[in-house]
GULUMLUM-762907 format. One record per residue: x, y, z of N, C-alpha, C, O, CB in turn; residue in one letter; residue number from 1. Coordinates in Angstrom, 1 decimal, decimal comma, padded with zeros to 4 digits. Glycine has a CB too. Example, Ala and Ser with C-alpha at 12.3 -4.5 7.8 and 13.67 -1.06 7.14 Angstrom:
n_east; n_north; n_up; ca_east; ca_north; ca_up; c_east; c_north; c_up; o_east; o_north; o_up; cb_east; cb_north; cb_up; res; n
013,2; -005,7; 007,8; 012,3; -004,5; 007,8; 013,2; -003,3; 007,8; 014,2; -003,3; 008,5; 011,3; -004,5; 009,0; a; 1
012,8; -002,2; 007,1; 013,7; -001,1; 007,1; 012,9; 000,0; 007,9; 013,4; 001,1; 008,0; 014,1; -000,6; 005,7; s; 2
END
This chain:
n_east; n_north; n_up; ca_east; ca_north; ca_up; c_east; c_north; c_up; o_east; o_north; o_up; cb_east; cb_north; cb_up; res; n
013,0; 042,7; 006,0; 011,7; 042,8; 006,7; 011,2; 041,4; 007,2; 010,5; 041,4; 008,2; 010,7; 043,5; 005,9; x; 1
011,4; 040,5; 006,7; 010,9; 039,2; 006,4; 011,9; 038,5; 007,6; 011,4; 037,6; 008,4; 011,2; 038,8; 004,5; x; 2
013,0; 038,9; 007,7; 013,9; 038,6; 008,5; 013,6; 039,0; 009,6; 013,3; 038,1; 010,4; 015,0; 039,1; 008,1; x; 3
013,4; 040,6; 010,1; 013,2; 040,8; 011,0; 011,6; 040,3; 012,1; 011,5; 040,0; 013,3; 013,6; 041,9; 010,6; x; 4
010,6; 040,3; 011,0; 009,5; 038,8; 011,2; 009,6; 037,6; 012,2; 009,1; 037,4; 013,3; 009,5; 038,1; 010,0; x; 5
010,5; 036,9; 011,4; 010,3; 035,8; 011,8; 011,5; 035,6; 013,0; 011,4; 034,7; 013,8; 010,3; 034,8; 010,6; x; 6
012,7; 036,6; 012,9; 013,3; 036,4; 014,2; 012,6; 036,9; 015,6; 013,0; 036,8; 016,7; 014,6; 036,9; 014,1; x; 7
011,5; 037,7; 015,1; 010,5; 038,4; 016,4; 009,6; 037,1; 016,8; 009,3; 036,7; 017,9; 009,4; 040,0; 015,9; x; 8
009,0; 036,6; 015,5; 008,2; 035,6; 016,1; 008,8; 034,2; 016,7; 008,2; 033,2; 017,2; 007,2; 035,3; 015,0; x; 9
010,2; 034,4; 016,3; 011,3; 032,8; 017,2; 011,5; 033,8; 018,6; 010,9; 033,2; 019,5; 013,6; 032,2; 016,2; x; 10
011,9; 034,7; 018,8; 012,0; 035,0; 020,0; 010,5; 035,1; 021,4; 010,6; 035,1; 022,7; 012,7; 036,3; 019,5; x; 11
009,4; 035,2; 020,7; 008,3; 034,9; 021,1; 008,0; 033,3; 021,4; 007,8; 033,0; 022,6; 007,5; 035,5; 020,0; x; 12
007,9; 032,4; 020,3; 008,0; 031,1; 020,5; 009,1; 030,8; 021,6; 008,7; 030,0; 022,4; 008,3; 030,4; 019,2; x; 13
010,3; 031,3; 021,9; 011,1; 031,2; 022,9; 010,9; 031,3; 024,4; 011,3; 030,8; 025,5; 011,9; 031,9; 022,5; x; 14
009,7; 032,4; 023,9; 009,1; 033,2; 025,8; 008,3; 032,3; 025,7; 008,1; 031,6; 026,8; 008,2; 035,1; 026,1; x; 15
007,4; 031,9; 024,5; 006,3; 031,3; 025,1; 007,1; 029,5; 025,8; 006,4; 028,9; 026,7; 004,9; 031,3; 023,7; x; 16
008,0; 029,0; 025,5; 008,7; 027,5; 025,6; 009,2; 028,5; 027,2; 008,8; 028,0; 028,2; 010,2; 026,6; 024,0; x; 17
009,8; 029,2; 027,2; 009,9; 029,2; 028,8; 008,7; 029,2; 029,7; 008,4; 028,5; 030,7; 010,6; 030,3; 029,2; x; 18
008,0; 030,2; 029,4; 006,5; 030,9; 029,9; 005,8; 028,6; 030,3; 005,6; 028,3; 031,4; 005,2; 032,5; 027,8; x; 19
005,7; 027,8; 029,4; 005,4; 027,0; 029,5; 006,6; 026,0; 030,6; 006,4; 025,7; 031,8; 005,0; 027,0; 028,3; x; 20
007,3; 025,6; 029,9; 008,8; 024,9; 031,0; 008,6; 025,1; 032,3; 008,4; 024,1; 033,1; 010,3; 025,7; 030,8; x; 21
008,7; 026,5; 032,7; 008,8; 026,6; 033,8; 008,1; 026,6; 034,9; 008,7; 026,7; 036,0; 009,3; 027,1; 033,7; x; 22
006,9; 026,6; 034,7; 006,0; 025,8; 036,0; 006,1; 024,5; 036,1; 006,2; 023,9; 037,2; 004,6; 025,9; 036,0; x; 23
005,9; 023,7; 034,4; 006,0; 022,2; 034,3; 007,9; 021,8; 035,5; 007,8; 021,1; 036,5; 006,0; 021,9; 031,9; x; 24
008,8; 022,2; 035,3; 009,8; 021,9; 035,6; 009,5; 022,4; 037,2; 009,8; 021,4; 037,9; 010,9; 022,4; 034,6; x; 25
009,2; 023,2; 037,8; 008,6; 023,3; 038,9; 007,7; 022,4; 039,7; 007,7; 022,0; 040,8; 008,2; 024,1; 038,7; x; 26
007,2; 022,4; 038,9; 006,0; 020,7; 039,4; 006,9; 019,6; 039,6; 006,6; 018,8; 040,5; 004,8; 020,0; 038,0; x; 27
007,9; 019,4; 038,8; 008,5; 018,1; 038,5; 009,4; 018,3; 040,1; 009,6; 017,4; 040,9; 009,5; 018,1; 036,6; x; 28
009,9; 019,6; 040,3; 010,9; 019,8; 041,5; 010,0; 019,7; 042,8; 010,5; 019,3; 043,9; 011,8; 021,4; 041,5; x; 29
008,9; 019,9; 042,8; 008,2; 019,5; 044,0; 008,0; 018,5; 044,2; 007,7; 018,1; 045,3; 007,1; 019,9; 044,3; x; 30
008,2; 017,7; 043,2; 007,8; 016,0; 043,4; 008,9; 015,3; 043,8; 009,0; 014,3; 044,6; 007,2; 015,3; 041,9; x; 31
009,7; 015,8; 043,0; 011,3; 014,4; 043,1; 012,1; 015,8; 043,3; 013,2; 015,6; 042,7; 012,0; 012,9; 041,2; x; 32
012,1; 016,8; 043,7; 013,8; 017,9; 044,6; 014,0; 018,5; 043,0; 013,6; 018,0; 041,9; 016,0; 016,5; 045,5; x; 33
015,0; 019,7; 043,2; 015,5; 020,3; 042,4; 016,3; 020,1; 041,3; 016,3; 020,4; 040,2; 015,8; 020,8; 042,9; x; 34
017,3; 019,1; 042,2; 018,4; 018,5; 041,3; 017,8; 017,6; 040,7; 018,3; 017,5; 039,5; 019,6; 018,0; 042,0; x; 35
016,7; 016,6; 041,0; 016,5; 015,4; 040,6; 015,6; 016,7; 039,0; 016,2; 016,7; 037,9; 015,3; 014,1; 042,0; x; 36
014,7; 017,5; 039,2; 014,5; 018,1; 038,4; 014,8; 018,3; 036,9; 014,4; 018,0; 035,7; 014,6; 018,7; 039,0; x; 37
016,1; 019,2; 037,6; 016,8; 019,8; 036,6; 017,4; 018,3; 035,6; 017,7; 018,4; 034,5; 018,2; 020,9; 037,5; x; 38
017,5; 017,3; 036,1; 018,1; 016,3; 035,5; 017,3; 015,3; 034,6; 017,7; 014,4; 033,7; 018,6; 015,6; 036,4; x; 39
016,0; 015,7; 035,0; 014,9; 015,6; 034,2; 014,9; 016,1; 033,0; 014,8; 015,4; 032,0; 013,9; 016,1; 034,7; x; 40
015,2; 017,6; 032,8; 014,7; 018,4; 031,8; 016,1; 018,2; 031,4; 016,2; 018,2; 030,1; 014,0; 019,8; 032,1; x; 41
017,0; 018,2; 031,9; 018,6; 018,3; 030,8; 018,9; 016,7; 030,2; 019,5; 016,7; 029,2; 020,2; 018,8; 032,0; x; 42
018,4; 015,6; 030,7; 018,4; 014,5; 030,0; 017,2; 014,6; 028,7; 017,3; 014,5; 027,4; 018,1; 013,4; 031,0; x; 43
016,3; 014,8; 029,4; 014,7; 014,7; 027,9; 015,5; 016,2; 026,9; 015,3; 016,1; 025,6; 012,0; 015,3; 028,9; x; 44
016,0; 017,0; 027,2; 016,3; 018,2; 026,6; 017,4; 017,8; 025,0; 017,4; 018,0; 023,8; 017,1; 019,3; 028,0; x; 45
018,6; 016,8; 026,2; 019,5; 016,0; 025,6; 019,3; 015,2; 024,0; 019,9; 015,1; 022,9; 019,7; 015,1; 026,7; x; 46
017,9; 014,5; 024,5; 016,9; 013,7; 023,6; 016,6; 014,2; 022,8; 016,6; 013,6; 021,7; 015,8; 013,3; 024,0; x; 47
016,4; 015,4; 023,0; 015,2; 016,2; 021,5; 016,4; 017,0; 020,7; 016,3; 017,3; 019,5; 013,6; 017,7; 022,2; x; 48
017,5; 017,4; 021,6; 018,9; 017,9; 020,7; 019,8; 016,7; 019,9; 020,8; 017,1; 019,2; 020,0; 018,6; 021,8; x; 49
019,5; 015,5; 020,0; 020,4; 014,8; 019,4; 019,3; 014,2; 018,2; 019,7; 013,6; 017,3; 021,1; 013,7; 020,4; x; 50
018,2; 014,6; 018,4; 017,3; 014,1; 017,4; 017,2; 015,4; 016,0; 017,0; 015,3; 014,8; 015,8; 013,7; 018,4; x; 51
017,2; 016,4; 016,8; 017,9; 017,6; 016,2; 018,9; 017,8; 015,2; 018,8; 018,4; 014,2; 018,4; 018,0; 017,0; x; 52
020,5; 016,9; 016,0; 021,6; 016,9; 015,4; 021,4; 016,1; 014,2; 021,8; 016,4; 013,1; 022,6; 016,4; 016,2; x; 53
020,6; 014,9; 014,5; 020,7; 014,0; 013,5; 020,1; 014,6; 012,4; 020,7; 014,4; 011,4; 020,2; 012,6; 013,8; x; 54
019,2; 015,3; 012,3; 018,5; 016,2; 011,3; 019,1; 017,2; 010,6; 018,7; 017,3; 009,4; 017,7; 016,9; 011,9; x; 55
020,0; 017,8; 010,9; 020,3; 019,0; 011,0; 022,0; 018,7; 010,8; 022,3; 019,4; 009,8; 019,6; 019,8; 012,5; x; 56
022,8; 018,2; 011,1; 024,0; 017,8; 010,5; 025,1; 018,6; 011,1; 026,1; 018,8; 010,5; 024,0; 017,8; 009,0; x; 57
024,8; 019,2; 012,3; 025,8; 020,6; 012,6; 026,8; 019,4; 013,2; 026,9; 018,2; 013,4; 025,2; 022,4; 014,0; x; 58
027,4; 020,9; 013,6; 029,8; 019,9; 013,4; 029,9; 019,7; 015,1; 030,6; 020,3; 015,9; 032,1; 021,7; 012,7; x; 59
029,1; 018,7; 015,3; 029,1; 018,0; 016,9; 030,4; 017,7; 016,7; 030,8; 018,1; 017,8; 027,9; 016,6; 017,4; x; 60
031,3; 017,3; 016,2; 032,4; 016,6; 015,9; 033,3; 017,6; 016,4; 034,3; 017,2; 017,1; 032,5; 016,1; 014,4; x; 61
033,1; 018,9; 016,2; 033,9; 020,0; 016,8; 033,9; 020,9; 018,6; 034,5; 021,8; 019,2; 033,5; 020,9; 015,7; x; 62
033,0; 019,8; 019,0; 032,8; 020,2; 020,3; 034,1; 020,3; 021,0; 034,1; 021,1; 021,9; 031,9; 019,4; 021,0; x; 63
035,4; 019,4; 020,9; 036,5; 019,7; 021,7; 037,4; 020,7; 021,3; 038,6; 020,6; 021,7; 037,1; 018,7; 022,0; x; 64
037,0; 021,5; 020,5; 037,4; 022,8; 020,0; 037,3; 023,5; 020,8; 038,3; 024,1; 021,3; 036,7; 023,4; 019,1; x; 65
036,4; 023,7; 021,2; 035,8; 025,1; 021,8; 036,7; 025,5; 023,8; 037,2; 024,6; 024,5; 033,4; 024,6; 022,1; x; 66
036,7; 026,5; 023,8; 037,6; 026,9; 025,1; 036,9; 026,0; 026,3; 035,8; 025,6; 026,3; 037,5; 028,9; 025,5; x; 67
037,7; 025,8; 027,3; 037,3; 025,0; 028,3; 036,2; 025,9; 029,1; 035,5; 025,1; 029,8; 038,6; 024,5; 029,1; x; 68
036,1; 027,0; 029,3; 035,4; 027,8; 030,4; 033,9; 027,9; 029,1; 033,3; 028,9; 029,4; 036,4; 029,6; 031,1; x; 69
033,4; 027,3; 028,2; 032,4; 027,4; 027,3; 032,0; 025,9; 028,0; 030,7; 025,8; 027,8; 032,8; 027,7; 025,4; x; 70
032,3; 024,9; 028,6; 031,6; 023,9; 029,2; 031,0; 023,9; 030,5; 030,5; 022,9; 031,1; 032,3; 022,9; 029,1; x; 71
031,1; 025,3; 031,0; 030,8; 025,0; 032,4; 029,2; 025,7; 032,0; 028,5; 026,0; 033,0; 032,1; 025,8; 033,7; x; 72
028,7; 026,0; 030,8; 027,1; 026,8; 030,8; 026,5; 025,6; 031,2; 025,4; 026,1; 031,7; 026,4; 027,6; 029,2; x; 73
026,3; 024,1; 031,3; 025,5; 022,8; 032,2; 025,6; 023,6; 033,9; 024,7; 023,6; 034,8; 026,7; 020,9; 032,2; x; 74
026,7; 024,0; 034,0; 026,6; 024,4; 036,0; 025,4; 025,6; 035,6; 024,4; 025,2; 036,2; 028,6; 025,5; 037,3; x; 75
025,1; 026,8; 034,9; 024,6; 027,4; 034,8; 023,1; 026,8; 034,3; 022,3; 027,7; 034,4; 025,4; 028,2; 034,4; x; 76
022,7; 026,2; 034,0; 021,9; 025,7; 033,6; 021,4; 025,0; 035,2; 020,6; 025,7; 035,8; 022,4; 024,8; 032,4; x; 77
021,6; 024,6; 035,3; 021,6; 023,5; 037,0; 021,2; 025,0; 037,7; 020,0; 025,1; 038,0; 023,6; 022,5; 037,7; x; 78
022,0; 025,9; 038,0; 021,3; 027,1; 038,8; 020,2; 027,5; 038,6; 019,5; 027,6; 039,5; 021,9; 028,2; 038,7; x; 79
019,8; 027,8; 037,3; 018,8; 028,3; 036,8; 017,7; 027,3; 036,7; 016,6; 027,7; 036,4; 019,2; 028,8; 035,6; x; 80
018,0; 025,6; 037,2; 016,8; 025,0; 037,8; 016,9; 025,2; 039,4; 015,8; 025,5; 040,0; 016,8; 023,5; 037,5; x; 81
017,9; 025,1; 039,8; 017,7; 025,3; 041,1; 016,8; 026,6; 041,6; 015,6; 026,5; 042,0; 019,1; 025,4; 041,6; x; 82
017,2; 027,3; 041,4; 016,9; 029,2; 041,3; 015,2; 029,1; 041,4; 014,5; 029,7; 042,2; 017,6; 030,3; 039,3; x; 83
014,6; 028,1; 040,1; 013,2; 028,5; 039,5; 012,3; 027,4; 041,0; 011,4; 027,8; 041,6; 013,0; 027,8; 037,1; x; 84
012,7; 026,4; 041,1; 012,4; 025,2; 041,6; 012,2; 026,1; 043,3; 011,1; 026,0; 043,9; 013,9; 023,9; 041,2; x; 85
013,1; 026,7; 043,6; 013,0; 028,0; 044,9; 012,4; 028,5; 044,4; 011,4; 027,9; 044,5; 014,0; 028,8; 045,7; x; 86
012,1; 029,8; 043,5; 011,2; 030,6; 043,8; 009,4; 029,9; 043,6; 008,7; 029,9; 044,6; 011,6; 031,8; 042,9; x; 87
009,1; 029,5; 042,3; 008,2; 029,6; 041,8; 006,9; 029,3; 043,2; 005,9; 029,8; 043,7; 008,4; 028,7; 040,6; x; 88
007,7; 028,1; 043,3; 006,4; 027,8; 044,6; 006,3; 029,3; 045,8; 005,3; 029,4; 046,5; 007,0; 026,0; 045,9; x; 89
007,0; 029,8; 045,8; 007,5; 031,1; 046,9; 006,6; 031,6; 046,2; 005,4; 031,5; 046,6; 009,1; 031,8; 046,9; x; 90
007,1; 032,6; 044,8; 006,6; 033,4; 044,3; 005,3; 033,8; 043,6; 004,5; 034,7; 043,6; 007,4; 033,6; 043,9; x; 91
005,4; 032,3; 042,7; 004,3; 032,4; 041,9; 005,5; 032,6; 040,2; 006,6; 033,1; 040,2; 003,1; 034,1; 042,5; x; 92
004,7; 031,9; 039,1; 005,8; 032,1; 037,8; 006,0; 033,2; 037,2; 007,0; 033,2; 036,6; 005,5; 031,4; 036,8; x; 93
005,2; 034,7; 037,2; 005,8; 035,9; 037,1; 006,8; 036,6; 038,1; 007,9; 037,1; 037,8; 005,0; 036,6; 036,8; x; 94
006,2; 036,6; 039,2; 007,3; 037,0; 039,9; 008,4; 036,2; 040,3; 009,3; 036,8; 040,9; 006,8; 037,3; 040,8; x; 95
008,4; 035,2; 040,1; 009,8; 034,4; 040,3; 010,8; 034,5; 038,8; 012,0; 034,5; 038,8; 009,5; 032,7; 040,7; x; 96
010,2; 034,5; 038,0; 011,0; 034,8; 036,1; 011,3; 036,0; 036,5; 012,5; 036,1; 036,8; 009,8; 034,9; 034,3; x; 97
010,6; 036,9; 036,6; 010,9; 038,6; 036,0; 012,0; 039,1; 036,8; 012,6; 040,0; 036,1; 009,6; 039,8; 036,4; x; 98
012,7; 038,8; 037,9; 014,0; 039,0; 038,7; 015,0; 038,7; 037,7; 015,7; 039,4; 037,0; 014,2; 038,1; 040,1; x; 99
014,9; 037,4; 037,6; 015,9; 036,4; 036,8; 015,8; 036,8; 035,5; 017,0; 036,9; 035,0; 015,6; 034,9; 036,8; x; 100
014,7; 037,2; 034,3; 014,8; 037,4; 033,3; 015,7; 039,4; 032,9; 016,3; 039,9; 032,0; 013,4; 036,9; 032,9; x; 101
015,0; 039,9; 034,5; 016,3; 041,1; 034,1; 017,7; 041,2; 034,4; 018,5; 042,0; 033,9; 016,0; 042,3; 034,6; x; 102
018,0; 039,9; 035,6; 019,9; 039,8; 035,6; 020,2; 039,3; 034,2; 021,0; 039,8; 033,4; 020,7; 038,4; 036,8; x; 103
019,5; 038,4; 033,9; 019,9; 038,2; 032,3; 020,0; 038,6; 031,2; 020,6; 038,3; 030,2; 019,6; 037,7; 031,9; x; 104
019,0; 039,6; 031,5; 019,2; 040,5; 030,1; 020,6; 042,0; 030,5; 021,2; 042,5; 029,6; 017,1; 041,3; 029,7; x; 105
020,8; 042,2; 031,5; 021,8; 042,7; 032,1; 022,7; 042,2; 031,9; 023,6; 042,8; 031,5; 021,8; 042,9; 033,2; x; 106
023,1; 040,3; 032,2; 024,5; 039,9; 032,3; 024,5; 039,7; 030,9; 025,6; 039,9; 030,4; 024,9; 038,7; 033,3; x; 107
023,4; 039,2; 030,0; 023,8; 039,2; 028,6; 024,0; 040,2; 027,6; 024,2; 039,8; 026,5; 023,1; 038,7; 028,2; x; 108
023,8; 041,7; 028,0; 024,2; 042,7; 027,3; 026,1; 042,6; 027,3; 026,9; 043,0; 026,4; 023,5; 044,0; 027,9; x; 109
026,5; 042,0; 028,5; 028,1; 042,3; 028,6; 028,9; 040,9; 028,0; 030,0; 040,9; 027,6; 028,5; 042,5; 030,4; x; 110
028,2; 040,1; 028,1; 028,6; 038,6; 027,9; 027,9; 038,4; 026,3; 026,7; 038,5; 026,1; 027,8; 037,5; 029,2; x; 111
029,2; 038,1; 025,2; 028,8; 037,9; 023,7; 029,3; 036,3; 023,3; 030,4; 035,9; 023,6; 029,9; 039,2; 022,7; x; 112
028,4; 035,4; 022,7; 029,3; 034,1; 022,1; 030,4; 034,4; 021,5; 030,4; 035,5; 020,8; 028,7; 033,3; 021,1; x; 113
031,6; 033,5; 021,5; 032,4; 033,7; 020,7; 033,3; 035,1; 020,9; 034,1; 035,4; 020,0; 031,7; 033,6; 019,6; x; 114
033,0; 035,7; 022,0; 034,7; 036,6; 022,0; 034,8; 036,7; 023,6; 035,0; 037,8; 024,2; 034,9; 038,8; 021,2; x; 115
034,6; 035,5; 024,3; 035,2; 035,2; 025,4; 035,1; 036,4; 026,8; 035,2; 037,6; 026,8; 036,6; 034,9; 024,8; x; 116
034,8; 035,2; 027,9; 034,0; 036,0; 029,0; 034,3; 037,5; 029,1; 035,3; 038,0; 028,6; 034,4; 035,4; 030,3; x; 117
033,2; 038,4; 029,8; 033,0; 039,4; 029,6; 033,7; 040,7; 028,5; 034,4; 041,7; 028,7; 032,9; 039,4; 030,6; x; 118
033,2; 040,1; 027,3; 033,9; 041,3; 026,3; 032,5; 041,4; 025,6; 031,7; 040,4; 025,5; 035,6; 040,8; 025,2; x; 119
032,2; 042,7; 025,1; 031,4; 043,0; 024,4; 031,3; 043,6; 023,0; 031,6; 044,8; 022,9; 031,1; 043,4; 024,9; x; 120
030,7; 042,7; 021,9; 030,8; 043,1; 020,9; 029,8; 043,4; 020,3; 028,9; 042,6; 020,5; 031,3; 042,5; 020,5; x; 121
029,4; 044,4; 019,5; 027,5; 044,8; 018,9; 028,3; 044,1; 017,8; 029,5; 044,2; 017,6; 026,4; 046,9; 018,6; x; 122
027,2; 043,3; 016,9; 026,9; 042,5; 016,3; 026,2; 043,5; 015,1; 025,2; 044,1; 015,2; 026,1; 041,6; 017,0; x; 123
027,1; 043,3; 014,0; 027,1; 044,3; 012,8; 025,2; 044,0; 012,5; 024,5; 043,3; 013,1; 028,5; 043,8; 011,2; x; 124
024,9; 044,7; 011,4; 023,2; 044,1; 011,1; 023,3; 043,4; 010,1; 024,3; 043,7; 009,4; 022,1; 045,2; 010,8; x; 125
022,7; 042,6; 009,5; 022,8; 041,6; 008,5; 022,4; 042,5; 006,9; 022,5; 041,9; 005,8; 021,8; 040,1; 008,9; x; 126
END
């Protein structure tokens, strides 16, 4: 129960760090372009994950492990500034998320870490 808690209230904290991000990162693309943007938030992002690592001790050491098509999620990342950077000023920040947040919840029902592009696996319960 305790479990199920606090991974509802990380998934919340998660809406709310986008719900926040993404106008801020929008502002930033009206000012200096999209790409300049996105390069914004993936460098300072960079910052706060290595300050992370150093904390936290995970096996960075093993990153050239991993399959070559698991490095291209930075291009996806870059879209998904591009994408927000066009709509938001268009749309407004709910209506420009809510398109994007249901391809994703669509392309991420089919798409699982760890058993390689589109295969789907349900995830036993703990």
């Amino acid at each position: 129960m305790v479990e199920s808690v606090l991974t509802i209230f990380i998934g919340l904290l998660g809406g709310i760090a986008v719900g926040v991000q993404t106008p801020i990162a929008s502002g930033i693309g009206r000012r200096i372009g999209g790409t300049a943007s996105s390069l914004v938030v993936h460098v300072s992002g960079a910052v706060f994950s290595a300050l992370l690592l150093i904390r936290d001790h995970e096996k960075i050491q093993d990153v050239f492990t991993l399959p070559w098509w698991m490095f291209i999620v930075g291009g996806f990342g870059l879209v998904l500034f591009l994408t927000i950077n066009y709509t938001i000023p268009r749309l407004g920040a709910t209506a420009a998320v809510a398109p994007g947040a249901t391809a994703a919840a669509a392309t991420g029902r089919r798409l699982r870490p760890n058993t390689g592009p589109g295969a789907y696996r349900r995830r036993p319960p703990k």
